[in-house]
LOBABA-440199 format. One record per atom (N, C-alpha, C): residue number from 0; residue in one letter; chain; y, z, x. Coordinates in steps of 0.1 Angstrom, whole numbers, padded with zeros to 4 digits. Atoms other than C-alpha are relative to their C-alpha. Layout:
# residues N
[NUM; "A"; "A"; [Y; Z; X]];
...
# end
This chain:
# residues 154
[0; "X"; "A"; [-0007; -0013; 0002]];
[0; "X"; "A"; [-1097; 1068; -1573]];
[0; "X"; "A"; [0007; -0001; -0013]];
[1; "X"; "A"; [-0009; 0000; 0014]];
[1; "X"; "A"; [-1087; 1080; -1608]];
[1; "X"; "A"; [0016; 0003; 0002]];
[2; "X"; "A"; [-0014; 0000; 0000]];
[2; "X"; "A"; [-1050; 1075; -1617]];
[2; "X"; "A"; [0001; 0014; -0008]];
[3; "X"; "A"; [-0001; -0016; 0008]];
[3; "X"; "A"; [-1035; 1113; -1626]];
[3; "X"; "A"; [0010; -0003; -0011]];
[4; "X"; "A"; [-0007; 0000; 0013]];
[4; "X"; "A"; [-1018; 1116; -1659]];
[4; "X"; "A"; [0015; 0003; 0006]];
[5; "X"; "A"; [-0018; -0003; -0004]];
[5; "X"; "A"; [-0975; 1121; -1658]];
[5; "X"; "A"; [-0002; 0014; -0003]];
[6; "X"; "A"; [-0003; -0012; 0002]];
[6; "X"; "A"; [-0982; 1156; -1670]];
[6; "X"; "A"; [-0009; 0008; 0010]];
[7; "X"; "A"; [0010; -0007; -0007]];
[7; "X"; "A"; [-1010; 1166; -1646]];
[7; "X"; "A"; [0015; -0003; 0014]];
[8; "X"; "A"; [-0010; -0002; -0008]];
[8; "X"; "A"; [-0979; 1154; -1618]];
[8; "X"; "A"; [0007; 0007; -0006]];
[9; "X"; "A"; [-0011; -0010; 0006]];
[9; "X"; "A"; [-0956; 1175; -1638]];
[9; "X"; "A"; [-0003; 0015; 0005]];
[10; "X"; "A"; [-0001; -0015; -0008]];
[10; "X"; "A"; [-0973; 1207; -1630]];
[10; "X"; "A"; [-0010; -0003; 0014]];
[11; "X"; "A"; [0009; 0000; -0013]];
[11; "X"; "A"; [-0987; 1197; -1597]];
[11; "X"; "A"; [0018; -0001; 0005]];
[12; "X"; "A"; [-0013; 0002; -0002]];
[12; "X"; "A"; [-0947; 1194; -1591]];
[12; "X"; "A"; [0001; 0014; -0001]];
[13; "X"; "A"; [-0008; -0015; 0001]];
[13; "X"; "A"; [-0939; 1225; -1606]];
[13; "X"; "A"; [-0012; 0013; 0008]];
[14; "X"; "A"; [0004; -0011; -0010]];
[14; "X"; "A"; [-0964; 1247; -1583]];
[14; "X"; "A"; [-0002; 0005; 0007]];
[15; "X"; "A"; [-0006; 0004; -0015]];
[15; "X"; "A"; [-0951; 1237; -1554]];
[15; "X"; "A"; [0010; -0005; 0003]];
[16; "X"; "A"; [-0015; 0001; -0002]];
[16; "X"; "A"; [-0917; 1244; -1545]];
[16; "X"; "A"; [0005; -0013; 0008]];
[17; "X"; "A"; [-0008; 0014; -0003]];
[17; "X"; "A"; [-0898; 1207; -1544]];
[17; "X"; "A"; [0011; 0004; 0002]];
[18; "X"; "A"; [-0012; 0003; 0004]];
[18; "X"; "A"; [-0862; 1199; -1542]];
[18; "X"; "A"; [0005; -0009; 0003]];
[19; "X"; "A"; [-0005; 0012; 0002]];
[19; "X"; "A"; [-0842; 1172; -1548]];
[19; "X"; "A"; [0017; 0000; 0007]];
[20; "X"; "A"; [-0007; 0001; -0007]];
[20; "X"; "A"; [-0813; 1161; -1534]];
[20; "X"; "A"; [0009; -0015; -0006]];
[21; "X"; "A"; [-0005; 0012; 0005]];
[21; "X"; "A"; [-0786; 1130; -1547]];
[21; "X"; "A"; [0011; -0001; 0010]];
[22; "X"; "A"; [-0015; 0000; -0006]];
[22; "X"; "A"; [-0766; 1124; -1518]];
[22; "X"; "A"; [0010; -0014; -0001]];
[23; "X"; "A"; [-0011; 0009; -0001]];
[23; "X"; "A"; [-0747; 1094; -1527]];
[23; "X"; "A"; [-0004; -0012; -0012]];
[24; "X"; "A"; [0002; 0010; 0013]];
[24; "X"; "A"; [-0741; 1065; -1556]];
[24; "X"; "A"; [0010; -0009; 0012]];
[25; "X"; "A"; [-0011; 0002; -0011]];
[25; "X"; "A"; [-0724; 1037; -1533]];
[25; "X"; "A"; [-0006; -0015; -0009]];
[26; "X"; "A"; [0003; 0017; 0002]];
[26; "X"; "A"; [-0720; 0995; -1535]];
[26; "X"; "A"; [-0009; 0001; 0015]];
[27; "X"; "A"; [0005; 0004; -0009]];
[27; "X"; "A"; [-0743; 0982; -1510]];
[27; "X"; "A"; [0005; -0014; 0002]];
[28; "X"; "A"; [-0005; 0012; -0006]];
[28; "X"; "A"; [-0730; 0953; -1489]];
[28; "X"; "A"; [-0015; -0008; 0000]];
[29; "X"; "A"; [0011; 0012; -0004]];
[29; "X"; "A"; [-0754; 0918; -1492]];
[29; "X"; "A"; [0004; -0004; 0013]];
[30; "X"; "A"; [0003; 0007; -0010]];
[30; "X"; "A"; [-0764; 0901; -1462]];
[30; "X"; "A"; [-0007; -0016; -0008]];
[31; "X"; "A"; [0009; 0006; 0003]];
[31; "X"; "A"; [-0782; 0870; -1459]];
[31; "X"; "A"; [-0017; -0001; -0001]];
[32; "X"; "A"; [0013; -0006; -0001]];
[32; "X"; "A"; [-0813; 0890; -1454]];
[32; "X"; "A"; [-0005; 0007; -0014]];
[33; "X"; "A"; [0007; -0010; 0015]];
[33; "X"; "A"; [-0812; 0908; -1488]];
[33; "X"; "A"; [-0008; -0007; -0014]];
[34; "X"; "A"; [0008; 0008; 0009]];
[34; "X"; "A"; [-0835; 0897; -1514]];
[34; "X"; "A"; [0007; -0005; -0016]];
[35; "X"; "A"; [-0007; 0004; 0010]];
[35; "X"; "A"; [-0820; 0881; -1548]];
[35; "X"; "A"; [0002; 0011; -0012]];
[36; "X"; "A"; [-0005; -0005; 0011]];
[36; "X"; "A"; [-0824; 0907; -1571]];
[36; "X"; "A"; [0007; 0014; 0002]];
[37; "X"; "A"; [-0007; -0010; -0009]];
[37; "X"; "A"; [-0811; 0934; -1545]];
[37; "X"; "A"; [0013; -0003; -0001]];
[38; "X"; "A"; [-0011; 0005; -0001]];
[38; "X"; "A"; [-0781; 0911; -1549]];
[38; "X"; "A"; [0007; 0003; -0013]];
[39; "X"; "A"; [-0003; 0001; 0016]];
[39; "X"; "A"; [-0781; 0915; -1588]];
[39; "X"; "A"; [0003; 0012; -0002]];
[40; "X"; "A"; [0002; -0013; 0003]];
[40; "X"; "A"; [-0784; 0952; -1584]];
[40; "X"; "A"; [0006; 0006; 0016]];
[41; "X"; "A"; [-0010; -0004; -0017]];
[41; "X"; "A"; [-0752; 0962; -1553]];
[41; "X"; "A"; [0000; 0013; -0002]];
[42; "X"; "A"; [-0009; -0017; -0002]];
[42; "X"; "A"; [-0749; 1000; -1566]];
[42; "X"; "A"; [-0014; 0008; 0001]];
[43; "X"; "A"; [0014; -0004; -0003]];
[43; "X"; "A"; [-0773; 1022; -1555]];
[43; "X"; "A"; [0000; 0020; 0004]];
[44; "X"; "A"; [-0004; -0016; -0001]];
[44; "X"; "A"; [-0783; 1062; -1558]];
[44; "X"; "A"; [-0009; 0002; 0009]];
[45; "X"; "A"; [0012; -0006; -0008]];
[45; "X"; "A"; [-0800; 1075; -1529]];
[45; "X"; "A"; [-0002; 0016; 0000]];
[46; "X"; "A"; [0005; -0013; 0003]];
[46; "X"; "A"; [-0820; 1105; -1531]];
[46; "X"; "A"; [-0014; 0004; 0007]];
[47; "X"; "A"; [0008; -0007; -0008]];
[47; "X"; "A"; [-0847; 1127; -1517]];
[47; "X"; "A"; [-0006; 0009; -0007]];
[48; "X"; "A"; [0006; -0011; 0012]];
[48; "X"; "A"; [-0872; 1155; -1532]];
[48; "X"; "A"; [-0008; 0001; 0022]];
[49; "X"; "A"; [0008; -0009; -0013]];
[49; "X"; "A"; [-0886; 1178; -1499]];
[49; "X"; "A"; [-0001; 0014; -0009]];
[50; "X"; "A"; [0002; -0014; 0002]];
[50; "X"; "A"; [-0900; 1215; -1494]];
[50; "X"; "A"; [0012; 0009; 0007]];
[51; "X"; "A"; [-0012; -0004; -0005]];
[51; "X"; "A"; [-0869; 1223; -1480]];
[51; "X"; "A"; [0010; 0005; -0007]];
[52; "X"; "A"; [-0012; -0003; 0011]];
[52; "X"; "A"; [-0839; 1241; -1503]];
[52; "X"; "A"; [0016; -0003; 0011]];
[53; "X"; "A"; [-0011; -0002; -0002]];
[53; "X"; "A"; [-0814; 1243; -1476]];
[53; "X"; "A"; [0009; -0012; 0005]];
[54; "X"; "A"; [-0009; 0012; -0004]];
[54; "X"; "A"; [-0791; 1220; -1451]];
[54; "X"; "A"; [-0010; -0014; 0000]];
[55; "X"; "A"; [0002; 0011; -0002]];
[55; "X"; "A"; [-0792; 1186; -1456]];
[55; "X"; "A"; [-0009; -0006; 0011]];
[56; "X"; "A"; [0010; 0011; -0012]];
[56; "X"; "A"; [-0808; 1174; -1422]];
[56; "X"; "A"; [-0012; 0005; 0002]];
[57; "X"; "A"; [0013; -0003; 0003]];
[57; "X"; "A"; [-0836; 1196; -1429]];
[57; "X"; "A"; [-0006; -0009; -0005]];
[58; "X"; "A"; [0009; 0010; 0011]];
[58; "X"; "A"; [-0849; 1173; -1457]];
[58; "X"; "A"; [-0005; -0007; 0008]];
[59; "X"; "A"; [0004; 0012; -0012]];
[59; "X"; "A"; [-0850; 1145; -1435]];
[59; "X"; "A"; [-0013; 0002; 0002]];
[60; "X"; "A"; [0008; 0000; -0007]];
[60; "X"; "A"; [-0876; 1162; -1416]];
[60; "X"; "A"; [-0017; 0011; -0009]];
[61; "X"; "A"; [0005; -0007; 0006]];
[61; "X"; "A"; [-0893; 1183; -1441]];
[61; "X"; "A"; [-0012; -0003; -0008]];
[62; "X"; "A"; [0014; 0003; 0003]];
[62; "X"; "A"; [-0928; 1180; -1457]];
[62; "X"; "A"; [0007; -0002; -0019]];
[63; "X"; "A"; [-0002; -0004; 0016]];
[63; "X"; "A"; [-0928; 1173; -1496]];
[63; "X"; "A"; [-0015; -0001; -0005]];
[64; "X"; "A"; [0013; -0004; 0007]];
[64; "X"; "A"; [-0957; 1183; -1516]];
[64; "X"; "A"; [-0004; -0012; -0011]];
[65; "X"; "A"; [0006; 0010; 0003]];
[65; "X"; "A"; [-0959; 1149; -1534]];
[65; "X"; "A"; [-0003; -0010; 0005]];
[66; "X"; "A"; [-0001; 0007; -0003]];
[66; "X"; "A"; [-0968; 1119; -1527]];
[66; "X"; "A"; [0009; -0011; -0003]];
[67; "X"; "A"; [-0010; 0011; 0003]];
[67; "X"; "A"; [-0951; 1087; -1530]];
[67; "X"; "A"; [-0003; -0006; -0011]];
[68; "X"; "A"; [0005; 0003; 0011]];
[68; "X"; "A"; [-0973; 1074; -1555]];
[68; "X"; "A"; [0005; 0007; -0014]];
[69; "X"; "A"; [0000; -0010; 0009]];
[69; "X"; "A"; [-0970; 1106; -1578]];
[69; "X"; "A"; [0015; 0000; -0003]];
[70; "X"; "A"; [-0012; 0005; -0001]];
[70; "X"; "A"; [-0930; 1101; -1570]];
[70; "X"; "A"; [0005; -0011; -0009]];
[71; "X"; "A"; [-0008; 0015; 0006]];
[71; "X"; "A"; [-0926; 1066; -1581]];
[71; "X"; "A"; [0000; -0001; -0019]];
[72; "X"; "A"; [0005; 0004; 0014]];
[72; "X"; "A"; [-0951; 1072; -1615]];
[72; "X"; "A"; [0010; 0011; -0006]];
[73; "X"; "A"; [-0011; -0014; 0008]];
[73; "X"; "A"; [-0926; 1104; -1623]];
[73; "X"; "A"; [0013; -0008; -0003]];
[74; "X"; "A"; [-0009; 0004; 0004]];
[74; "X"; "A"; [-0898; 1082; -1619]];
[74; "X"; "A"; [0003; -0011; -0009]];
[75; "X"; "A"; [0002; 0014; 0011]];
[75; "X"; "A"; [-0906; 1048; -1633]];
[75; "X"; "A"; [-0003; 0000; -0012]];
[76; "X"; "A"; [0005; 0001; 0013]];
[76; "X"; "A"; [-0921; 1057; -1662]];
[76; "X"; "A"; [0006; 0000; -0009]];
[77; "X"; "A"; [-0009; -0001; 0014]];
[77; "X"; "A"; [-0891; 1069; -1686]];
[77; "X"; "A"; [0010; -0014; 0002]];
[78; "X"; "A"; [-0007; 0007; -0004]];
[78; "X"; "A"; [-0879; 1034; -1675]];
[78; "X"; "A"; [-0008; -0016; -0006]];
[79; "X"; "A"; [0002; 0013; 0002]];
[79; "X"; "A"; [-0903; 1013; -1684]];
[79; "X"; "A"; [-0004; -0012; -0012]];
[80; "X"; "A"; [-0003; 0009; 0010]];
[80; "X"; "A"; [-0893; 0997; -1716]];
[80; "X"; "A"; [0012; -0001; -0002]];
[81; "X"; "A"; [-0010; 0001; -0001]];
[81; "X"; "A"; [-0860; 0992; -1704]];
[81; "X"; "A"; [0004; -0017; 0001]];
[82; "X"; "A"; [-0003; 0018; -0003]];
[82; "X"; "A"; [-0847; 0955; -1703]];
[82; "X"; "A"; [0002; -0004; 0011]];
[83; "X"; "A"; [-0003; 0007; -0013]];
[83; "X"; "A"; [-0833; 0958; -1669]];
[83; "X"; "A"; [-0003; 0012; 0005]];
[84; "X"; "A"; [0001; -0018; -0005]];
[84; "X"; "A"; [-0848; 0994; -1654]];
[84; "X"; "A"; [0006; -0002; 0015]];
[85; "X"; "A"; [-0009; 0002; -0012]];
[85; "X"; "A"; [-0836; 1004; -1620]];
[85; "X"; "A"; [-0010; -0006; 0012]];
[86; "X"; "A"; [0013; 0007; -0008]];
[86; "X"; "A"; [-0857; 0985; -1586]];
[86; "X"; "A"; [0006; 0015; 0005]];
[87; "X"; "A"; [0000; -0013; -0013]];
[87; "X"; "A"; [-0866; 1019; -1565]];
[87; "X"; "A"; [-0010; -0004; 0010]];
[88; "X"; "A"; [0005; 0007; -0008]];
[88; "X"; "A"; [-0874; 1014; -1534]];
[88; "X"; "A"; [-0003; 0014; 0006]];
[89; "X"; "A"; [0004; -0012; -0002]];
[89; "X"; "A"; [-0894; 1044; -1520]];
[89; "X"; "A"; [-0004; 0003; 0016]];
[90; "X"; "A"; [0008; -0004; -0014]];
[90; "X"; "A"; [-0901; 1061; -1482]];
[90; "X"; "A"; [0007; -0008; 0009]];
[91; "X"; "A"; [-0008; 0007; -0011]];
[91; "X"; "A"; [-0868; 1041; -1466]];
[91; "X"; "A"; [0002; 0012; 0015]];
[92; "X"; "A"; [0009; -0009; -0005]];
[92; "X"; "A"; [-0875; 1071; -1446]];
[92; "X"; "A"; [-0008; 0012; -0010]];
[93; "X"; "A"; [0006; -0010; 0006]];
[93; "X"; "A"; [-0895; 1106; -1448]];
[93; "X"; "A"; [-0001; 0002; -0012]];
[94; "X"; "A"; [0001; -0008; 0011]];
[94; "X"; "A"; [-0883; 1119; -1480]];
[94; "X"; "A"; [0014; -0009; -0004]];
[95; "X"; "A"; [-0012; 0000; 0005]];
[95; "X"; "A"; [-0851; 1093; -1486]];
[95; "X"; "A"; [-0003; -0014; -0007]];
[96; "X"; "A"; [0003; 0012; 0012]];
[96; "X"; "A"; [-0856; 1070; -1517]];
[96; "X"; "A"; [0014; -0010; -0003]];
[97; "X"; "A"; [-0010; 0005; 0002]];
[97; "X"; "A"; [-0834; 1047; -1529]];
[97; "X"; "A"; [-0003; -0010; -0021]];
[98; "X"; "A"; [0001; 0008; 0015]];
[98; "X"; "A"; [-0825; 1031; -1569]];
[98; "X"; "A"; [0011; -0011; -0001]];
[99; "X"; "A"; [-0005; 0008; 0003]];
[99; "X"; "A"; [-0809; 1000; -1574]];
[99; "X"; "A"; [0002; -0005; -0016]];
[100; "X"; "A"; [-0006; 0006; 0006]];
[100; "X"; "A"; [-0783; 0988; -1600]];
[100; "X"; "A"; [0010; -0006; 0000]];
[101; "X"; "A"; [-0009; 0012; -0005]];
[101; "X"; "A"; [-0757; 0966; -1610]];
[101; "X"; "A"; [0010; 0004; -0004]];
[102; "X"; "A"; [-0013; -0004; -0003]];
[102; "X"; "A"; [-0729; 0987; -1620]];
[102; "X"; "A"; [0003; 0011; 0002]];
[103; "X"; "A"; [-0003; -0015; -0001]];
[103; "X"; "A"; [-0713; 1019; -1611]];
[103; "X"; "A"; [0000; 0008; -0005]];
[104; "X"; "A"; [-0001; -0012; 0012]];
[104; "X"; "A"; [-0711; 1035; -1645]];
[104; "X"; "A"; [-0018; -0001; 0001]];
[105; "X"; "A"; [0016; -0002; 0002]];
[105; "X"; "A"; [-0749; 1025; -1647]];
[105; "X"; "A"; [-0005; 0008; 0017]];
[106; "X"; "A"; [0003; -0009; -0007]];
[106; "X"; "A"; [-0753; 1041; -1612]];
[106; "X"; "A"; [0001; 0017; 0002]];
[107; "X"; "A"; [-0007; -0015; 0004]];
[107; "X"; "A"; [-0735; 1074; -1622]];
[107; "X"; "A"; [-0010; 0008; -0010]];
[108; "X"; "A"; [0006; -0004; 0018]];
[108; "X"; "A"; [-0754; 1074; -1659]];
[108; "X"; "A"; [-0015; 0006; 0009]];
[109; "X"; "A"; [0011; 0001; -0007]];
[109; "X"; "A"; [-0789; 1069; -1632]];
[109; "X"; "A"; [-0006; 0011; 0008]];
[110; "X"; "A"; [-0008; -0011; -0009]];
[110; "X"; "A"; [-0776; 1096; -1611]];
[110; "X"; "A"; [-0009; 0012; -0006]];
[111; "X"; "A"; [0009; -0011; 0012]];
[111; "X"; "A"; [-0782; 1120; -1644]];
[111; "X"; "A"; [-0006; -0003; -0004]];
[112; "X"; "A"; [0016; 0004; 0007]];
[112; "X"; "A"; [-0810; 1105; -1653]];
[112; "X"; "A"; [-0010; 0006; 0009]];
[113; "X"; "A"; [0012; 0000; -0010]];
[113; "X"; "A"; [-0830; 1108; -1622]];
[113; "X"; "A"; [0001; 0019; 0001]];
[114; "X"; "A"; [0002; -0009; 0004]];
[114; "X"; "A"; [-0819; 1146; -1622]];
[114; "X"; "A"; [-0003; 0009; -0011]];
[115; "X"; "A"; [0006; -0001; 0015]];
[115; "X"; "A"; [-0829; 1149; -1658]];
[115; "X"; "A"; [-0021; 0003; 0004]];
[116; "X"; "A"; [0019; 0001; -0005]];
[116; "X"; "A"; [-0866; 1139; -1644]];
[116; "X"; "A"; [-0002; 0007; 0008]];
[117; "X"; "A"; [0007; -0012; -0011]];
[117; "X"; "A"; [-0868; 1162; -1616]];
[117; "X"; "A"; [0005; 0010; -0008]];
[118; "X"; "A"; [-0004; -0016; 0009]];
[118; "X"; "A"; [-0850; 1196; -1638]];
[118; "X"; "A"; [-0010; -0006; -0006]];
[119; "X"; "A"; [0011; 0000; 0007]];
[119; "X"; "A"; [-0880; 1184; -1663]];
[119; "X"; "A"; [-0013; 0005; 0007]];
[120; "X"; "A"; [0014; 0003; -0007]];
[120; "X"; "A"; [-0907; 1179; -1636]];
[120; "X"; "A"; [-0001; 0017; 0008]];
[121; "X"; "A"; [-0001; -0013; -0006]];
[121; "X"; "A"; [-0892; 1220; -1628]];
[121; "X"; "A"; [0001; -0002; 0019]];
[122; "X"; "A"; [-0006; -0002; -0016]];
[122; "X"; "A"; [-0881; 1208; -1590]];
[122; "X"; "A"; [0012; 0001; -0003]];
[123; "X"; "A"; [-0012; -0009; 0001]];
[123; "X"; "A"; [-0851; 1225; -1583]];
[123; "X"; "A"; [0010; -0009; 0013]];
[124; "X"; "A"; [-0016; 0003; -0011]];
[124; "X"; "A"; [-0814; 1216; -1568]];
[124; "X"; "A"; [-0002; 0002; 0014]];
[125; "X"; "A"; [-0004; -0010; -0015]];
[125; "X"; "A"; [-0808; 1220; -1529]];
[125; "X"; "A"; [0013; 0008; -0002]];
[126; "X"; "A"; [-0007; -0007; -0002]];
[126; "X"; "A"; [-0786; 1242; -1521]];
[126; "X"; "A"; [0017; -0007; -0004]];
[127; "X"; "A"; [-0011; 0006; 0006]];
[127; "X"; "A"; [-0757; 1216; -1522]];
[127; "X"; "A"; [0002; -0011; -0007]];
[128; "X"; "A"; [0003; 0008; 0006]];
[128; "X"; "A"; [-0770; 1194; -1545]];
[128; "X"; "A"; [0008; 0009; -0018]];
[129; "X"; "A"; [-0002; -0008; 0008]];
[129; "X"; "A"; [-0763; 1223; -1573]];
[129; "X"; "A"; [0013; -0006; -0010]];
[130; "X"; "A"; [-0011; 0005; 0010]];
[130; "X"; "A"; [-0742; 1207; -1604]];
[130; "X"; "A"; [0004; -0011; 0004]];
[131; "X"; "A"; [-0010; 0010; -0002]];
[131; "X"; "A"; [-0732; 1178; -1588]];
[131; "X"; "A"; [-0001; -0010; -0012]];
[132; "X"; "A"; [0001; 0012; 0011]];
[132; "X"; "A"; [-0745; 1155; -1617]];
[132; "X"; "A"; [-0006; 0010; -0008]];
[133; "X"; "A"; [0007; -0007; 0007]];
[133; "X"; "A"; [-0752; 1167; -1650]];
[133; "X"; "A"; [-0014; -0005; -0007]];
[134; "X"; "A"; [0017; 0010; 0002]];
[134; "X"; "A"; [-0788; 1157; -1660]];
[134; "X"; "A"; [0001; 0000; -0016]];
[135; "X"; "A"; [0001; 0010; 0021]];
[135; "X"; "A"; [-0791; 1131; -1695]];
[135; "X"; "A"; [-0010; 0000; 0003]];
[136; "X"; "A"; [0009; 0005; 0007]];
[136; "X"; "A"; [-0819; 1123; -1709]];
[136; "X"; "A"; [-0001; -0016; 0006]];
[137; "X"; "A"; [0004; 0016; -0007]];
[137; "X"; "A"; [-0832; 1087; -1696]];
[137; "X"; "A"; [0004; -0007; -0012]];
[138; "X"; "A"; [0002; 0008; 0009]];
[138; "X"; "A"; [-0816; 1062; -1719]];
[138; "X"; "A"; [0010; 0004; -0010]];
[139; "X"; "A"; [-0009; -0003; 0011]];
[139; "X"; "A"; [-0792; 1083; -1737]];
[139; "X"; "A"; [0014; 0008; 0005]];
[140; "X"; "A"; [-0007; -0005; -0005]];
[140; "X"; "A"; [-0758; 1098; -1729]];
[140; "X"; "A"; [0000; 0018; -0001]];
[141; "X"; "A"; [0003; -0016; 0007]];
[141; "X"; "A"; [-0772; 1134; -1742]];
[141; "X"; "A"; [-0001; 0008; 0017]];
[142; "X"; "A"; [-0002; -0011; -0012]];
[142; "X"; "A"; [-0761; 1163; -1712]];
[142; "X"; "A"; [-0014; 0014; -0003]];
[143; "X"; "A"; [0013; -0006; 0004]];
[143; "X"; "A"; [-0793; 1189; -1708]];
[143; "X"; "A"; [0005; 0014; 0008]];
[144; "X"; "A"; [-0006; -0009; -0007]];
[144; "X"; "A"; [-0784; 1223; -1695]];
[144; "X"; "A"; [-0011; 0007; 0002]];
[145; "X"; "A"; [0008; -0006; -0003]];
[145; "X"; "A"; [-0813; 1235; -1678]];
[145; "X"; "A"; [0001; 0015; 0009]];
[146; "X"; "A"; [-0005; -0016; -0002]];
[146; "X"; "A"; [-0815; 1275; -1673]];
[146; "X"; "A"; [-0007; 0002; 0011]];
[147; "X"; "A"; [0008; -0005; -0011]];
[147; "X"; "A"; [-0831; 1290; -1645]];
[147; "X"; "A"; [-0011; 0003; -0001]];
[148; "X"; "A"; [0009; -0005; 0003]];
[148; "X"; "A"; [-0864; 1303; -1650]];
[148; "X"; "A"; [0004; 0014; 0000]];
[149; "X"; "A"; [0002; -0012; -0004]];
[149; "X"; "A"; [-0868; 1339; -1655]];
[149; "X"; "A"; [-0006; 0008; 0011]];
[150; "X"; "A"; [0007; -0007; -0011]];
[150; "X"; "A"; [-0878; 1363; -1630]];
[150; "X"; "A"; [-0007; 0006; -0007]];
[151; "X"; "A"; [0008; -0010; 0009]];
[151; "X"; "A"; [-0909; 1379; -1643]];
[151; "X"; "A"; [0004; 0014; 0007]];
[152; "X"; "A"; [0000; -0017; -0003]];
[152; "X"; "A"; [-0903; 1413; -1621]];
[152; "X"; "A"; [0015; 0008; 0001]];
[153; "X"; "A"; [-0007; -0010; -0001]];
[153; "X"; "A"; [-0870; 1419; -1636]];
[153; "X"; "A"; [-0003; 0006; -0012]];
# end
């Protein structure tokens, strides 16, 4: 099976209504179960992309129009000539992903990064996702103010 280009998922993204979702930047507690570089990397953004716009526990259950694969290569990519990128860990359920780092500001910065890549990739806010992080550029502290689309039938 041929691998799809980042721009062929870009508009296979944008023509089928996504949304994303950032519900939380947190420390994660180690165990003795957790793997060493899970340990290196305690702060962590979890997040979600469904066909769902509205409440939260919808997502959960809600279909998304990509796959996981098409998911990971959207995300990993602007990452990977980073020295330490983030470990994502993909499909801890349905639609709820997870990124591992090792400090809070770099979780926060990740936060707007990762909604940087979806407003790019044209999937849209949920409902109460709306502003909560402002979306950088991967890599740089630059804020992006993405407009709405036009309505063609005003």
């Amino acid at each position: 099976m041929a691998k799809k280009p980042l721009k062929e998922i870009h508009h296979a993204a944008a023509a089928k209504k996504n949304y994303y979702w950032i519900f939380s930047v947190e420390q994660e507690a180690a165990d003795e179960y957790t793997p060493e570089e899970y340990k290196k990397n305690p702060w962590v953004v979890n997040f979600g992309v469904s066909t769902d716009k509205g409440d939260l526990d919808d997502h959960f259950d809600a279909k998304n129009h990509m796959t996981v694969r098409e998911l990971k290569k959207l995300l990993t990519a602007p990452f990977k000539d980073d020295a330490n990128p983030p470990l994502f860990e993909f499909e801890l359920s349905k639609n709820w992903h997870t990124a591992h780092v090792a400090t809070k500001e770099r979780a926060e910065q990740l936060a707007s990064e990762i909604v940087y890549i979806f407003r790019n990739a044209n999937i849209q806010p949920m409902d109460e996702d709306e502003n909560k992080y402002i979306a950088k550029i991967p890599g740089t502290n630059t804020p992006v103010n993405f407009t709405p689309p036009r309505n063609p039938n005003l």
